[in-house]
C-alpha positions as CSV (number, residue, x, y, z in Angstrom):
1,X,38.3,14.3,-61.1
2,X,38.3,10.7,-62.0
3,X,36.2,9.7,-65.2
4,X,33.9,7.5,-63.7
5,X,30.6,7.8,-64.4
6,X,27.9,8.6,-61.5
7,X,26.4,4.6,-62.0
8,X,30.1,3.0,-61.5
9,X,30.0,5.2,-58.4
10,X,26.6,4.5,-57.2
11,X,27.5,0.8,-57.7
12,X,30.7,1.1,-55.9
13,X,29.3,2.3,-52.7
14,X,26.5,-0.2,-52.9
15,X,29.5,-2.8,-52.9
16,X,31.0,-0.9,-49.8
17,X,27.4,-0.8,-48.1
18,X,27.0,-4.3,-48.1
19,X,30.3,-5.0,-47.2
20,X,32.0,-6.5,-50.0
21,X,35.1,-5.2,-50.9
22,X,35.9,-7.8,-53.7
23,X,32.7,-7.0,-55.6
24,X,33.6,-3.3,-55.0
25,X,37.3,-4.2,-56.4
26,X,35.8,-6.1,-59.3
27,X,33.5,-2.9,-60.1
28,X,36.0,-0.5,-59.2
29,X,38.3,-2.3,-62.3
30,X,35.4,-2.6,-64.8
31,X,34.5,1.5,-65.1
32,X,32.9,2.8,-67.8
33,X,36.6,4.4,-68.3
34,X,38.4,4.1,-71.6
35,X,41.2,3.0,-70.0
36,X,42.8,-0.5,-68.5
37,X,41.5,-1.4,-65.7
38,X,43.7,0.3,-62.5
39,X,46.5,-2.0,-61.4
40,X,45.3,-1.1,-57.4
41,X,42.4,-2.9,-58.1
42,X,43.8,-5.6,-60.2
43,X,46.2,-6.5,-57.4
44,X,43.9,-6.1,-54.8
45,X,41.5,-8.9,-56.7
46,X,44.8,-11.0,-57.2
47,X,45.5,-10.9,-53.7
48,X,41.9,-12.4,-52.7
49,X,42.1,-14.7,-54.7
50,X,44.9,-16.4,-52.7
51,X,42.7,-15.7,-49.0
52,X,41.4,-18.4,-47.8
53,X,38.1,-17.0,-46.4
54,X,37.3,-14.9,-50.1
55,X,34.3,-16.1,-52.1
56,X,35.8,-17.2,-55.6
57,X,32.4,-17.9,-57.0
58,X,30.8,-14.6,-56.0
59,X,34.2,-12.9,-57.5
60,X,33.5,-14.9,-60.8
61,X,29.7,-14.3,-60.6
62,X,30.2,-10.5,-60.1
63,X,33.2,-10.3,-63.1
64,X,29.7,-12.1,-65.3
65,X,27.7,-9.9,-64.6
66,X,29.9,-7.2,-65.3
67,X,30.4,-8.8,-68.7
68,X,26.6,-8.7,-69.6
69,X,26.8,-4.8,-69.2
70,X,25.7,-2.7,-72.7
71,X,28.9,-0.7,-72.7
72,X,31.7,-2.1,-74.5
73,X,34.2,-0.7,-72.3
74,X,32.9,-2.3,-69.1
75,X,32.2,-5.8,-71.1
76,X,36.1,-5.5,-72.4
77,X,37.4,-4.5,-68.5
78,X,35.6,-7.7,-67.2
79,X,37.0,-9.8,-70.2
80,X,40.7,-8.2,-69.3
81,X,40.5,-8.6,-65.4
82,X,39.3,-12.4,-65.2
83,X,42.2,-13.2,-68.2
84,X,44.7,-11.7,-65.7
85,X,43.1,-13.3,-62.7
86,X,44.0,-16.3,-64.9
87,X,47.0,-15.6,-65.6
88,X,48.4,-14.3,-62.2
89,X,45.9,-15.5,-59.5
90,X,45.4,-18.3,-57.3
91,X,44.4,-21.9,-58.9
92,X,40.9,-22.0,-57.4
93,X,40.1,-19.2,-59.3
94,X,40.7,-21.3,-62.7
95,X,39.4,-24.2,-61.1
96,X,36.0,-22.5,-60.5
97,X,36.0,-21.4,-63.8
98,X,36.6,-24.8,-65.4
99,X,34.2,-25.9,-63.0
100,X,31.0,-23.9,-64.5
101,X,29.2,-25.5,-67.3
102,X,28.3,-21.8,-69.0
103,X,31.3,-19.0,-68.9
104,X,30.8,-15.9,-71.1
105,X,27.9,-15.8,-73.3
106,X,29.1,-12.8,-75.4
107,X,27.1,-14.2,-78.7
108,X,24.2,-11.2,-78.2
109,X,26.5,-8.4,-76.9
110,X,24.8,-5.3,-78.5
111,X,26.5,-1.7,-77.4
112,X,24.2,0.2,-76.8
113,X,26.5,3.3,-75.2
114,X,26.8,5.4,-78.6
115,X,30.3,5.0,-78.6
116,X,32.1,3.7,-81.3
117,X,35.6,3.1,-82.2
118,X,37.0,3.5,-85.7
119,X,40.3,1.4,-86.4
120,X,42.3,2.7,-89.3
C-alpha cells in the first residue's frame, strides 16, 4: 500500500473524472508523502510540457494551488516539481512563469499538519 493519504486520492480521481491527466500528474507528484516527488510523474509533466496541445497555464495554476496547501510536504513537492520543470522542461513553461506578475506567495505559509521536523 502506497502512503497516500485518502484526500491525494480523492483528488486524483477528481483529476481523472474531468479528464485531465496533467492536473492528475501534478497532484499525483505533490502527495502528502514524505518522500520526492515520483520520477513517473515528473517525467510524465516534463513530457507535456513539450506537447503542443497541453495547457501550460493550467499546469502552472494547478502546481499554485498545490503550493497554497497547509502541509509542508505537499507545499515543498510543488516548490520541487515546478524547479525541475524549470530546469528540464520545455521553454514555454518558463516563459509562462516569467510571464505572471504574482508567482509563489509563500510569506503566510502556516503548517498546520502537526508534523514537524527536527534538524540536528
Amino acid at each position: 500500500m502506497s502512503g497516500q493519504t485518502l484526500t491525494d486520492r480523492i483528488a486524483a480521481a477528481q483529476y481523472s473524472v474531468t479528464g485531465s491527466a496533467v492536473a492528475r500528474a501534478v497532484c499525483k507528484a505533490t502527495t502528502h508523502e514524505v518522500m520526492g516527488p515520483k520520477k513517473k510523474h515528473l517525467d510524465y509533466l516534463i513530457q507535456a510540457t513539450n506537447e503542443t496541445n497541453v495547457n501550460i497555464p493550467q499546469m502552472a495554476d494547478t502546481l499554485f494551488e498545490r503550493a497554497t496547501n497547509s502541509s509542508w510536504v505537499v507545499v515543498f513537492k510543488a516548490l520541487v516539481t515546478t524547479h525541475h520543470l524549470m530546469v528540464h522542461g520545455n521553454e514555454r513553461f518558463i516563459q509562462y512563469l516569467a510571464s505572471r506578475n504574482t508567482l509563489f506567495n509563500l510569506s503566510n505559509f502556516l503548517d498546520k499538519s502537526g508534523s514537524h521536523v527536527v534538524c540536528l
